[in-house]
C-alpha positions as CSV (number, residue, x, y, z in Angstrom):
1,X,65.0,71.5,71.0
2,X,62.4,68.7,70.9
3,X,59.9,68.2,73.9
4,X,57.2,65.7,73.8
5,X,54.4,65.3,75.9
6,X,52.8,61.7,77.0
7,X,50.6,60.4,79.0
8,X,46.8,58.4,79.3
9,X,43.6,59.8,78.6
10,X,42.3,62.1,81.2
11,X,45.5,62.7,82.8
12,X,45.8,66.6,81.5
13,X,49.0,66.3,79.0
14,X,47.1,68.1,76.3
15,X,46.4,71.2,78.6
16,X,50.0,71.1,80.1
17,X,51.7,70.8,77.0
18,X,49.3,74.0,75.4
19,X,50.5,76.1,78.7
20,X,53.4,75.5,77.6
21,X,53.5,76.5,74.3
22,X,51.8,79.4,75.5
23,X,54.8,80.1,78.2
24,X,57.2,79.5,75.3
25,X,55.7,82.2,73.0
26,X,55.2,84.9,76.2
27,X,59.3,84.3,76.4
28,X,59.8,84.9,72.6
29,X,60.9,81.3,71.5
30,X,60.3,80.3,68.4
31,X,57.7,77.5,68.4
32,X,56.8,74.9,66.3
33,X,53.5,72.9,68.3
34,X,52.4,69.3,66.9
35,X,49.2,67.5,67.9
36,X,50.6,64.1,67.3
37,X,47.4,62.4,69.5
38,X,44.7,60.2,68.5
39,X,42.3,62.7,69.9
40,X,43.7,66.0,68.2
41,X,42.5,68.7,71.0
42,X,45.6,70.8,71.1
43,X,44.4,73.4,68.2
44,X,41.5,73.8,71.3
45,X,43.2,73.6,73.8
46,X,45.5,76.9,72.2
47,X,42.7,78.8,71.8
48,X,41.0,77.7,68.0
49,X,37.3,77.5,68.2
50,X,35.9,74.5,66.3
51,X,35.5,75.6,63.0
52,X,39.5,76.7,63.0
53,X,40.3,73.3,64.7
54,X,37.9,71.6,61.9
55,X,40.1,73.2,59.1
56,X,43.9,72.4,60.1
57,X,45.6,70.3,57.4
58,X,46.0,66.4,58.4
59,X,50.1,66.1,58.3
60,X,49.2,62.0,57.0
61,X,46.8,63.4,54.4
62,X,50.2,65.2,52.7
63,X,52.4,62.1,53.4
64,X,53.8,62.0,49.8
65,X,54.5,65.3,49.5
66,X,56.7,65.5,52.9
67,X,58.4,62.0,51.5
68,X,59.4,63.4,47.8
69,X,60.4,67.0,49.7
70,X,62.7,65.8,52.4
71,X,64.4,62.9,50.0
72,X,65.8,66.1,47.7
73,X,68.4,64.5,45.7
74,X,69.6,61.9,47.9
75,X,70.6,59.3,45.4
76,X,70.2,56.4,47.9
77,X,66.3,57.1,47.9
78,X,64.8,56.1,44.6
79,X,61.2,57.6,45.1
80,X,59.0,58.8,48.1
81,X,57.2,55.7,47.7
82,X,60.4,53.9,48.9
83,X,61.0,55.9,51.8
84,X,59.4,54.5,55.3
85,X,58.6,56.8,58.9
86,X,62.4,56.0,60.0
87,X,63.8,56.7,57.0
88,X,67.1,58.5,57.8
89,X,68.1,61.9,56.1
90,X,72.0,61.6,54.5
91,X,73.7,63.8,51.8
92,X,71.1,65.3,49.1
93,X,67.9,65.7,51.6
94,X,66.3,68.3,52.1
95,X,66.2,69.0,56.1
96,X,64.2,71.8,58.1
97,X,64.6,74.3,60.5
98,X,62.0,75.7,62.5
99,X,62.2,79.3,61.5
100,X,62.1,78.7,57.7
101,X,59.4,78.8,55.0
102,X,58.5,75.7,52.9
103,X,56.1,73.5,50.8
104,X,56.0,71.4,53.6
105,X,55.3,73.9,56.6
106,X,53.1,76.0,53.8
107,X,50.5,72.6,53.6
108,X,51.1,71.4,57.0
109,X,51.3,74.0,59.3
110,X,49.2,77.3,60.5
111,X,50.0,80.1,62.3
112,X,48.3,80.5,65.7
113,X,48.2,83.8,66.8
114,X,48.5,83.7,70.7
115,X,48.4,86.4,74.0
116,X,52.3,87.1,73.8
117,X,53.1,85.6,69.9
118,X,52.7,83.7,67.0
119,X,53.4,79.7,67.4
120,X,52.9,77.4,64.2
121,X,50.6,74.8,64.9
122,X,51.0,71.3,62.9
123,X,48.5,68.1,63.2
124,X,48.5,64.6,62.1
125,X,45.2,64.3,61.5
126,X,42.2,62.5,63.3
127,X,41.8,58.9,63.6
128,X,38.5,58.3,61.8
129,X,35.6,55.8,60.5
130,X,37.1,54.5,57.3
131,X,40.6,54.3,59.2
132,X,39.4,51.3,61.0
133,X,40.3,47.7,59.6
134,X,42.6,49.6,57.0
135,X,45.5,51.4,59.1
136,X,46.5,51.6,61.8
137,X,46.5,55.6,63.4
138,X,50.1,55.1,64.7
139,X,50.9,55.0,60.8
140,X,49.8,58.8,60.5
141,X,52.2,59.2,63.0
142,X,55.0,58.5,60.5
143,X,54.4,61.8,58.7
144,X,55.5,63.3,62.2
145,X,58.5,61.1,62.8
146,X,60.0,61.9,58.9
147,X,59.8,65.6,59.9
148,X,61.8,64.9,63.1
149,X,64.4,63.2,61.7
150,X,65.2,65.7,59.3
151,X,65.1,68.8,61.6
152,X,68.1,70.8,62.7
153,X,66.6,73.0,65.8
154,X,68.9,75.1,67.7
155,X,68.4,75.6,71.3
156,X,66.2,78.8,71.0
157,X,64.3,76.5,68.9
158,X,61.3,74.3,70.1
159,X,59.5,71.7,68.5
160,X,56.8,70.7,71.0
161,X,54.9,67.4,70.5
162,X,51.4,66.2,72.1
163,X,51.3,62.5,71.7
164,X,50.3,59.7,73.1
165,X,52.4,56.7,75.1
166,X,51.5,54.1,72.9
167,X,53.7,50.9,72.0
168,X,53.9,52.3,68.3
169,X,56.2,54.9,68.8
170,X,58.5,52.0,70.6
171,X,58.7,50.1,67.8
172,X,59.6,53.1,65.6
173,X,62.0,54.5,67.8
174,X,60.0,58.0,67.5
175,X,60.4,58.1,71.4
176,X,64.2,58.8,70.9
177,X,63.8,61.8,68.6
178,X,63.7,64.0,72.0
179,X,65.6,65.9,74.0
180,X,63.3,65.5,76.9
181,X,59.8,63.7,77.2
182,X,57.6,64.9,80.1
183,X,55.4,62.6,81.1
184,X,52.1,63.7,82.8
185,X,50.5,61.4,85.8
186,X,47.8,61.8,88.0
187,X,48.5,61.0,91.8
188,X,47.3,57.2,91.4
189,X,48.1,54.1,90.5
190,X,46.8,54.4,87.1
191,X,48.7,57.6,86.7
192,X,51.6,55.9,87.1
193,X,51.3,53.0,85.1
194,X,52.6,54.6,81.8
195,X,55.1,56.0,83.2
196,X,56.5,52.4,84.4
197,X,56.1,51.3,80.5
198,X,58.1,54.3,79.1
199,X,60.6,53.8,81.5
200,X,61.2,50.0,81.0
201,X,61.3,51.0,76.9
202,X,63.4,54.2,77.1
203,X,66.3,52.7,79.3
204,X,68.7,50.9,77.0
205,X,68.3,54.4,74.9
206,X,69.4,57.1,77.6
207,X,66.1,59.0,76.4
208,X,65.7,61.9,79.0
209,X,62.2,61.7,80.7
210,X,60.9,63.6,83.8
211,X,56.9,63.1,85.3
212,X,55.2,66.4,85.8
213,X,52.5,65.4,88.4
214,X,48.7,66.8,87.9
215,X,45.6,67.4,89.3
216,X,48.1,67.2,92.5
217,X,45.9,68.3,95.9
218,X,48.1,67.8,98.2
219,X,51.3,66.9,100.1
220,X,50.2,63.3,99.9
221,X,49.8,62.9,96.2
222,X,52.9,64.8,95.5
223,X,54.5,62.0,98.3
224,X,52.4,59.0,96.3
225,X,54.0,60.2,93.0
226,X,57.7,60.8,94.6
227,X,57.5,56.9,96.5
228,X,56.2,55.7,92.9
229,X,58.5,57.4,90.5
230,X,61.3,58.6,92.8
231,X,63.6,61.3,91.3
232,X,62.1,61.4,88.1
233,X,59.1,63.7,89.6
234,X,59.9,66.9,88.5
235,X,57.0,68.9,89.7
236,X,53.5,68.9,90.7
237,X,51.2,70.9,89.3
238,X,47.6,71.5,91.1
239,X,44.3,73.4,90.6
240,X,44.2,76.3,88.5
241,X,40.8,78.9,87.9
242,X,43.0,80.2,84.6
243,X,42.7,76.6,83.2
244,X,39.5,76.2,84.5
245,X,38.1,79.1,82.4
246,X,40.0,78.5,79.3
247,X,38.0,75.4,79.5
248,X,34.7,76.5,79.4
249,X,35.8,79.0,76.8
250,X,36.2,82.6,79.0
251,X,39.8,82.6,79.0
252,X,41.6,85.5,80.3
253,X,45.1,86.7,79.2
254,X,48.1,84.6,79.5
255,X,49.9,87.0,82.1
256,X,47.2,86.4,84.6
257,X,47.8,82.6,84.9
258,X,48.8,81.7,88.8
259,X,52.4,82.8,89.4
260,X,52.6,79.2,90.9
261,X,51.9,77.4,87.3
262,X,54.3,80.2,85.6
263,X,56.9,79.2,87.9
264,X,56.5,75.6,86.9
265,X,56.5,75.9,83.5
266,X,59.6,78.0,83.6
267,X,61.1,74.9,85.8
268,X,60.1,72.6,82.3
269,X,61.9,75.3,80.1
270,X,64.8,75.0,82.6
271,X,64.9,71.3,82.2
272,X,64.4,70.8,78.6
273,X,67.1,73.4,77.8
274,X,69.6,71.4,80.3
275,X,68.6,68.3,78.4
276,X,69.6,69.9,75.1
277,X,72.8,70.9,75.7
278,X,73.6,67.3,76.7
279,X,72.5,66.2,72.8
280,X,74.7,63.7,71.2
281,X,74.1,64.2,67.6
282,X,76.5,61.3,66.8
283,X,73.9,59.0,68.9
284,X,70.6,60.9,67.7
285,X,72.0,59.1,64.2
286,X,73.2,56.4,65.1
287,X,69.7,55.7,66.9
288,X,67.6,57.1,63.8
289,X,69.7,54.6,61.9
290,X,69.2,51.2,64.1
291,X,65.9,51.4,64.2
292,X,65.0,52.2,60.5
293,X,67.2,48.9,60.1
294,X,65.0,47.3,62.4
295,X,61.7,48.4,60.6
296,X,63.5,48.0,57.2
297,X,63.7,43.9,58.0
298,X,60.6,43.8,59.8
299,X,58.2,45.0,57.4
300,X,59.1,47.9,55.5
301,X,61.6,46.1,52.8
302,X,58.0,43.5,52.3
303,X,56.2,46.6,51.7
304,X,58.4,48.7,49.6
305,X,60.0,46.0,47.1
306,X,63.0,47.5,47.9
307,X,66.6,47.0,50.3
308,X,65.9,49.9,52.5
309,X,69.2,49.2,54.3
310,X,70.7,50.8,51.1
311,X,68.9,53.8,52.0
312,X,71.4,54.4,55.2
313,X,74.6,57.1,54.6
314,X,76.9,55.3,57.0
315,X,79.4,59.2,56.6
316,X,76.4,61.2,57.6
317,X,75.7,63.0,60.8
318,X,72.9,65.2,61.7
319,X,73.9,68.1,63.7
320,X,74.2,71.7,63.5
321,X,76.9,72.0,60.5
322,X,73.9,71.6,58.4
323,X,71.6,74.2,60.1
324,X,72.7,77.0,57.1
325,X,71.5,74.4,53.9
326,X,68.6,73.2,52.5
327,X,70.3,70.0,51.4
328,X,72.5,68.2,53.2
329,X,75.8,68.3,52.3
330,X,78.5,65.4,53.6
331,X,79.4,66.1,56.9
């Protein structure tokens, strides 16, 4: 399945969604993490010191090879460089599963060797210097999104995403590619003003999302978040002296993390395993396909040279008849 994690600056998403991952591995899932944020702190955040976090591979620095990989032999994709972020997969690409080996996973991706198990850990890459007036960071978010639309998880199966709530991922429809998006606030207004944008964007596209409320102190914040958000708080999550020393850099094993924090993660695994087996594959398509359409007209057929409408296989559906192959047959 495929969790994301949003939220503003400050508000604790990056340490929540590395607990977890962490959780995830102590209950032997197999775990795919992605630091899709502008400020990549996950790698840190998991345990990497900064030389380790200095060295991961920047997903948007191998763009072209994750484009010519996941177009196979699809002959409605002429070359990598016509293929776009929402570019759909449809008979002849190659799609990926989380437990496999591959060229892409083999540049991309690095084992990170955690208390209870191994989790791969994948990054997009900072946003840096020579970035600015050139590209936009969103853009390196595309390497991210192609991998998502050609990925057949299972439910045992997690792909889990830190990103960040901006408008980009709107426009591209990446905010539809999961099964359930928790969405971290703080107990004040701020806190809560992103969640007010996803949910006005995510409405028309049934896109599951729950608020996990941090830093919480006390019955009235968890009250705040509950009068602001109603029944999308999930849970509240408060102080913790295990986070606390992971952040100065003494952490101490996973097991010893406050059995009230385990219990609230297990209540996010709970929830994003519900969500999953309410997955419409017919509609995950259907919703890759409308808005690659949309971004086709909108800029990408300008940039390419080319009708990227053609690029659509109006008989394909993604789902799990095609977990077994590496290309995708007709379904």
């Amino acid at each position: 399945m495929k969790i994301a994690f949003v939220g503003k600056g400050g508000s604790g998403k990056t340490t929540l969604s590395s607990l977890f991952i962490r959780h995830l591995a102590a209950n032997e899932a197999h775990v795919i993490a992605v630091d899709a944020d502008i400020n990549q702190h996950l790698g840190a955040a998991l345990g990497l010191d900064d030389a380790e976090a200095a060295v991961l591979p920047a997903m948007g620095a191998h763009l072209p090879l994750i484009k010519d990989y996941l177009r196979g032999t699809n002959p409605r994709i002429a070359s990598a460089e016509t293929m776009i972020k929402t570019t759909p997969p449809g008979e002849g690409s190659r799609l990926l599963r989380v437990r496999e080996d591959n060229p892409i996973f083999d540049a991309c991706a690095r084992t990170v060797r955690l208390d209870d198990g191994d989790i791969r850990l994948m990054a997009t890459g900072p946003f840096t210097e020579s970035d600015l007036g050139v590209a936009c960071y969103h853009s390196k978010v595309g390497a991210v999104e192609l991998c998502l639309n050609h990925l057949v998880d299972g439910p045992d199966e997690y792909v889990v995403v830190d990103m960040t709530a901006g408008s980009d991922s709107f426009a591209s429809g990446m905010f539809t590619r999961f099964d359930m998006t928790f969405l971290v606030a703080e107990p004040t207004r701020k806190g809560v003003s992103v969640y007010r944008q996803y949910k006005e964007y995510a409405r028309d596209f049934g896109v599951a999302l729950k608020v996990v409320g941090n830093k919480v102190q006390n019955q009235d914040d968890l009250e705040f978040l509950r009068a602001e958000v109603g029944d999308d708080l999930l849970i509240g999550v408060g102080h913790s002296d295990w986070v606390r020393a992971m952040e100065k850099g003494r952490p101490s094993r996973f097991e010893l993390l406050e059995a009230d924090n385990r219990m609230a993660l297990q209540t996010l695994q709970d929830t994003a395993e519900d969500s999953y087996g309410l997955r419409d594959w017919e509609r995950y398509t259907r919703q890759m396909v409308h808005f690659h359409l949309k971004n086709a007209e909108s800029w990408g057929n300008e940039k390419t040279g080319a009708d990227l409408a053609a690029q659509v296989d109006p008989a394909f559906v993604l789902d799990e008849r095609h977990a077994g192959a590496g290309i995708a047959a007709p379904a």
